[in-house]
N, C-alpha and C positions, 0 to 999 in steps of 0.2 A: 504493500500500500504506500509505502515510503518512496521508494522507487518510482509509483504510477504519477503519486504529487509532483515529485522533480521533474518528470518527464514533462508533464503538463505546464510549466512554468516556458518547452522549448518548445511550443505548439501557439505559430500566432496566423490570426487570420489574413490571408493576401490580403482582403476588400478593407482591411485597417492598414494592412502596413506598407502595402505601397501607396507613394503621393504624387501624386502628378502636378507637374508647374508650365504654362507658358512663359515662356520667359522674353519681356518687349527690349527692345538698346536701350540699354543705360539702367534698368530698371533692378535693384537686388532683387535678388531668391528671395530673401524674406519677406521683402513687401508681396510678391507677387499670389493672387488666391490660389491656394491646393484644391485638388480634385481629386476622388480617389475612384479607383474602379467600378464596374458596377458586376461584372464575373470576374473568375480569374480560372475556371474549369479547365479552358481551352490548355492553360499554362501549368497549371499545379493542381490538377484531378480535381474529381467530382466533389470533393469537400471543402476545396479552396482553401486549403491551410497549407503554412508552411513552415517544417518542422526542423527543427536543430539548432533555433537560434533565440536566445532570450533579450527581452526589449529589442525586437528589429526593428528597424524602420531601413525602406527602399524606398530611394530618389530615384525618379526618372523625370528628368527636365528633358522638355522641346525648347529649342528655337520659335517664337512666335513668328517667325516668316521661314524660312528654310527649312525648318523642322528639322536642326542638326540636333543630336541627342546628349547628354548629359547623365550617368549610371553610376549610383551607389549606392552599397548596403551598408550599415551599422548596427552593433550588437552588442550586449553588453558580456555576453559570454556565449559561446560553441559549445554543442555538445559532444562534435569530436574531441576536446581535450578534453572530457571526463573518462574517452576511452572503457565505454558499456558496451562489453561482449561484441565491441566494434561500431558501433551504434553510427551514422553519420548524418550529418544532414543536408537538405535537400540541395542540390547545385544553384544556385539561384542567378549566378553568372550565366550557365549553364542555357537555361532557361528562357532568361531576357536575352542573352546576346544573339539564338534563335530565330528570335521576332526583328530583329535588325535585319536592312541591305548591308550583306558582308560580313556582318557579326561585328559591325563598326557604331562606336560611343567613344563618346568622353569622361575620363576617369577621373582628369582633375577640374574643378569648379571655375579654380583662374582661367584657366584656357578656355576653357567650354565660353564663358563672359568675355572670353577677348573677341570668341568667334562670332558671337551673338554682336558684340559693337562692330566690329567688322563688315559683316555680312550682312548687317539691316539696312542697310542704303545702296544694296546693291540688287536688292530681291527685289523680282517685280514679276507678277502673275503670267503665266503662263499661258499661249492660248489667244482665242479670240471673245473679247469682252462679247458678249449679247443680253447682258440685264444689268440694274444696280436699283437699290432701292435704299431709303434710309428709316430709323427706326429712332425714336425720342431715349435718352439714353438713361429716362427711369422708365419707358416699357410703357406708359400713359401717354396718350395727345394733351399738350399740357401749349395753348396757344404761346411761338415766340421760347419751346426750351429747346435746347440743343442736339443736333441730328447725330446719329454716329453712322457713317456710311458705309455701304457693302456694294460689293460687285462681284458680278459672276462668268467663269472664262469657260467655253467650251474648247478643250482637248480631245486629243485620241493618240494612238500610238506612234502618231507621226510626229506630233507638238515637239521639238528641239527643249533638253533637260527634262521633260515630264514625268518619265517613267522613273527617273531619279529619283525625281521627287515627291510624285506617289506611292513608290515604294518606303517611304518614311513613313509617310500619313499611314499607309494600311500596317505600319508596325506596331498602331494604338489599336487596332477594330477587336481585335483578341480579345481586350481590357472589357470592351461594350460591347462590341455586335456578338448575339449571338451563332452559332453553327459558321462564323466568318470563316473564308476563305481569300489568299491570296490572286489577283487576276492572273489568269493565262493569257499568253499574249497572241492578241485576236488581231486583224483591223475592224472585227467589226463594232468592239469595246469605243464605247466614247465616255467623256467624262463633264460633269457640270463642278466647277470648283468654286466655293466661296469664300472670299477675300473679303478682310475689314479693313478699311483704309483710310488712315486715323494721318496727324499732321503730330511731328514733335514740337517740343516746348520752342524751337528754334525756327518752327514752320516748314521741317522740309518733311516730304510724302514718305509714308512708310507703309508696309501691306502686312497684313497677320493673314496666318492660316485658320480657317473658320469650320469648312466642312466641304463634305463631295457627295456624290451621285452617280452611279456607274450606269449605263445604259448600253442596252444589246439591240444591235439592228440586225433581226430577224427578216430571212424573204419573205415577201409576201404576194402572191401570184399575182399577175404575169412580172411583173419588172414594178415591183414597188418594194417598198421595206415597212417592218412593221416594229418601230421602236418598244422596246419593253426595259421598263425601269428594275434594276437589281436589285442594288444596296443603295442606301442614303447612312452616312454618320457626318453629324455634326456635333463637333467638342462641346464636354457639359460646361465649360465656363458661355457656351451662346445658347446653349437648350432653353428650351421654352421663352424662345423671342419671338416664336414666329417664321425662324430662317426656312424652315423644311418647307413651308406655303410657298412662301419667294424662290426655292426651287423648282417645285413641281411646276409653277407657273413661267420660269425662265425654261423650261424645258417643253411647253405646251407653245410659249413663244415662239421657241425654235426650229421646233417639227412641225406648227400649224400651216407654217408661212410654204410648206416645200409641198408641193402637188405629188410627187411617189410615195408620201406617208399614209400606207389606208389607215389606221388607228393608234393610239399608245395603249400599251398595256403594262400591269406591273407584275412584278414574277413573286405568287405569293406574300403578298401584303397582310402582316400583322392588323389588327383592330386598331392600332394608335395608327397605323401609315394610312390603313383607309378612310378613316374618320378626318384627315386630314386632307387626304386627295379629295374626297365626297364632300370638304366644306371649301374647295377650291373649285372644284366643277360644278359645284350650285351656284358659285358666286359670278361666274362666266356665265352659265345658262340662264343666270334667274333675268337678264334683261332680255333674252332674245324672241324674236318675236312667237314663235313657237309655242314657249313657255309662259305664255300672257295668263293673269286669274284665270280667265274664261276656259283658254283650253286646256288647262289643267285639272278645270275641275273636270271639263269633259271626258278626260282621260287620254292614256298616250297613244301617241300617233307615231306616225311613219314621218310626217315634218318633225317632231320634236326627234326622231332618232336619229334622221337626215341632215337635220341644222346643227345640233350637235356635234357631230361628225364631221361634218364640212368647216366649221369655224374654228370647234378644238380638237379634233380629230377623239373624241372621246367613246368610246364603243360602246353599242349595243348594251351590256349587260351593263356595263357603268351608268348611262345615260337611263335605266330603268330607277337605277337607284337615283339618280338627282333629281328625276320626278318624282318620285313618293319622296322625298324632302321636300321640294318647294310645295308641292300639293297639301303636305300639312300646314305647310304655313299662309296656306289662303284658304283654305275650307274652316267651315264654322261647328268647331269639337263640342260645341254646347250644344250643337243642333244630333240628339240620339240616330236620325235617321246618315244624315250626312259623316259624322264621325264612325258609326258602323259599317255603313260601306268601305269607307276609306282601311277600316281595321281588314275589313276581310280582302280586301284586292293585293293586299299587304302580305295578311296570311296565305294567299295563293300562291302566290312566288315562293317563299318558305318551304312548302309544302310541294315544290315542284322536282326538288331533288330526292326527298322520299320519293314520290311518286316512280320518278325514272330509275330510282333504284331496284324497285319492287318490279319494273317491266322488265331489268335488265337481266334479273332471276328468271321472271317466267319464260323469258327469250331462250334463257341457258337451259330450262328444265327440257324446253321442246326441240331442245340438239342432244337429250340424252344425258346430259349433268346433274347428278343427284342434289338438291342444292336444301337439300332438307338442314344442314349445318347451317349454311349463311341465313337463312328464313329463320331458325331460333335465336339469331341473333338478333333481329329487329326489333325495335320496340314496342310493346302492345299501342294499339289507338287509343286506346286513354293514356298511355303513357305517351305518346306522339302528339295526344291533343294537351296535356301539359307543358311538355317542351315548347310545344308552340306558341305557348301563353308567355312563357317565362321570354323565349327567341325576341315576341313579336314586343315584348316592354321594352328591353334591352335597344330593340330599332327607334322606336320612338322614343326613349330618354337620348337617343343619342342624335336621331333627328334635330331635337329641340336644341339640343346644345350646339350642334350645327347652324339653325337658324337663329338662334341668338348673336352669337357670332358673325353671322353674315351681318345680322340689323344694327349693332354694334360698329363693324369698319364702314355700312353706308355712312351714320350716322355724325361717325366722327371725320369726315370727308364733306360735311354741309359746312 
């Protein structure tokens, strides 16, 4: 039991002990905010602990524009010098030098600051600018407070230094993204990059690394291409600004305008990606003529899936969902009968991939497929008409939060 205690004192969590810093010219380590992981699975197994070292703490500084790296650990005691039946602990060099292009960092603080004062007057984004946008630098429209600016560059394999230096960035996705993977290299990979681009106390232009978006141009019959979105990270020191909207929207900019785009799609989108895409494609659609009170409540049509498509190139199954959002937010939910229907046209969709599952059995039983397993597996219809209850709250709490949000950015743009 003695033994299990001390052990325990050399057991500390990654998502504590390592700290992340941007680091701006001129700016100390200390001043600068820490962030710390949000997994660490990918790096140090399924329990995220990292064993053989008591009081660790692990620095990993960026570069706020190049993204050169900066790597140390401290400790206040090893468990290799207690020398237990060989006991060791875990490589942690090992590990982080891994996630590096080359297996290259900086070991000592001075240099790593000289390279940072250096190299910030010399970084400048990558690529061809196609958006920028600015955001109020307490995150409120506050008339007359001060802008902080961003802009975004589209690259691709070809962009001169790029791969360099995407290959940095993607040495943090491990930290946050989960099931991340490194890109292979495609030409069909493009990339949307966000830059914040701030002025020093001396007024000369400087660029911080902010976040990316990878995007796969898929064929699309005869001779078109069918963008589909991958991965999106943007660093926790700019989360929840808004940046990922200002993405998805500099990327709709950019494929709407080119005539061989039939659609965008995104590859497996999480609940926080789509609720984000879905309050970007409402906020496009809600003025188009299509989409007017009248013909939404009439319900959808072939013009709302076709205008859709032709102005943001947003598909079919997407553009169903951005009409049952704006359609709640002009039908009248106090009116039993109008608020009911709206509920079940709702619940049909829902209920449309049961449905083709259940055809997809009966298809397989009449080629001879015994399919009496996969059929125990379904859920009974009272247990299907639950789910459905539970599904169809979940859409409309999140509708609203959707339509809030939209009435919210008209609002503050009067």
């Amino acid at each position: 039991m003695a033994l299990l205690s001390q052990l325990e004192q050399f057991v500390a969590s990654a998502l504590e002990a390592v700290e992340f810093k941007l680091i701006r010219e001129g700016e100390k380590p200390e001043d600068a905010k820490p962030f710390h992981p949000e997994m660490a699975h990918q790096i140090f197994g399924e329990k995220e602990n990292i064993f053989g070292y008591k009081d660790l703490k692990v620095q990993i500084y960026y570069s706020a524009g190049p993204l050169d790296v900066y790597f140390n650990t401290s400790y206040s005691k090893k468990i290799d010098d207690l020398k237990l039946d060989g006991m060791k602990g875990d490589d942690i060099d090992k590990a982080v030098s891994e996630l590096m292009p080359g297996g290259c960092y900086y070991t000592s603080l001075d240099e790593f600051l000289s390279v940072v004062n250096k190299k910030s007057a010399d970084f400048k984004p990558m690529g061809n600018k196609v958006f920028d946008f600015s955001i109020p630098e307490s995150g409120s429209n506050v008339d007359g407070e001060k802008q902080r600016e961003f802009e975004i560059y589209q690259c691709d394999m070809n962009t001169p230094n790029f791969l360099k230096y995407h290959a940095k960035f993607e040495s943090m996705i491990f930290w946050f993204v989960d099931a991340a993977s490194n890109i292979i290299h495609d030409p069909q990979w493009e990339f949307f990059v966000v830059f914040e681009k701030y002025k020093t106390s001396s007024g000369d232009i400087r660029y911080v690394s902010v976040g990316y978006t990878t995007v796969y141009l898929y064929f699309s019959y005869p001779e078109n291409i069918r963008p589909r979105i991958s991965q999106m990270f943007v660093l926790p020191p700019f989360q929840r600004m808004g940046i990922g909207s200002k993405i998805i929207e500099a990327i709709y900019s950019y494929y709407g305008s080119k005539p061989n785009v039939t659609d965008i799609t995104v590859e497996e989108p999480s609940d926080i990606f789509q609720e984000m895409r879905s309050a970007v494609d409402a906020k496009f659609c809600k003025n188009l003529e299509s989409f007017s009170p009248e013909k939404l409540k009439a319900g959808l049509s072939k013009e709302m899936l076709n205008e859709a498509k032709e102005k943001f190139k947003i598909n079919p199954k997407q553009c169903r969902i951005v009409y049952e959002i704006l359609k709640l937010g002009v039908i009248n939910c106090k009116d039993p009968k109008e608020y009911r229907d709206y509920r079940l046209e709702v619940k049909k969709r829902l209920t449309m991939y049961f449905a083709k599952q259940k055809r997809d059995l009966l298809r397989a039983e009449k080629r001879g497929v015994n399919i009496a397993n996969a059929l125990a597996t379904l859920p009974t219809d009272e247990q299907r008409l639950e789910q459905l209850q539970i599904d169809y709250k979940k859409i409309e709490d999140t509708y609203k939060k959707i339509l809030k949000k939209i009435n919210q950015e008209v609002s503050n743009t009067i």
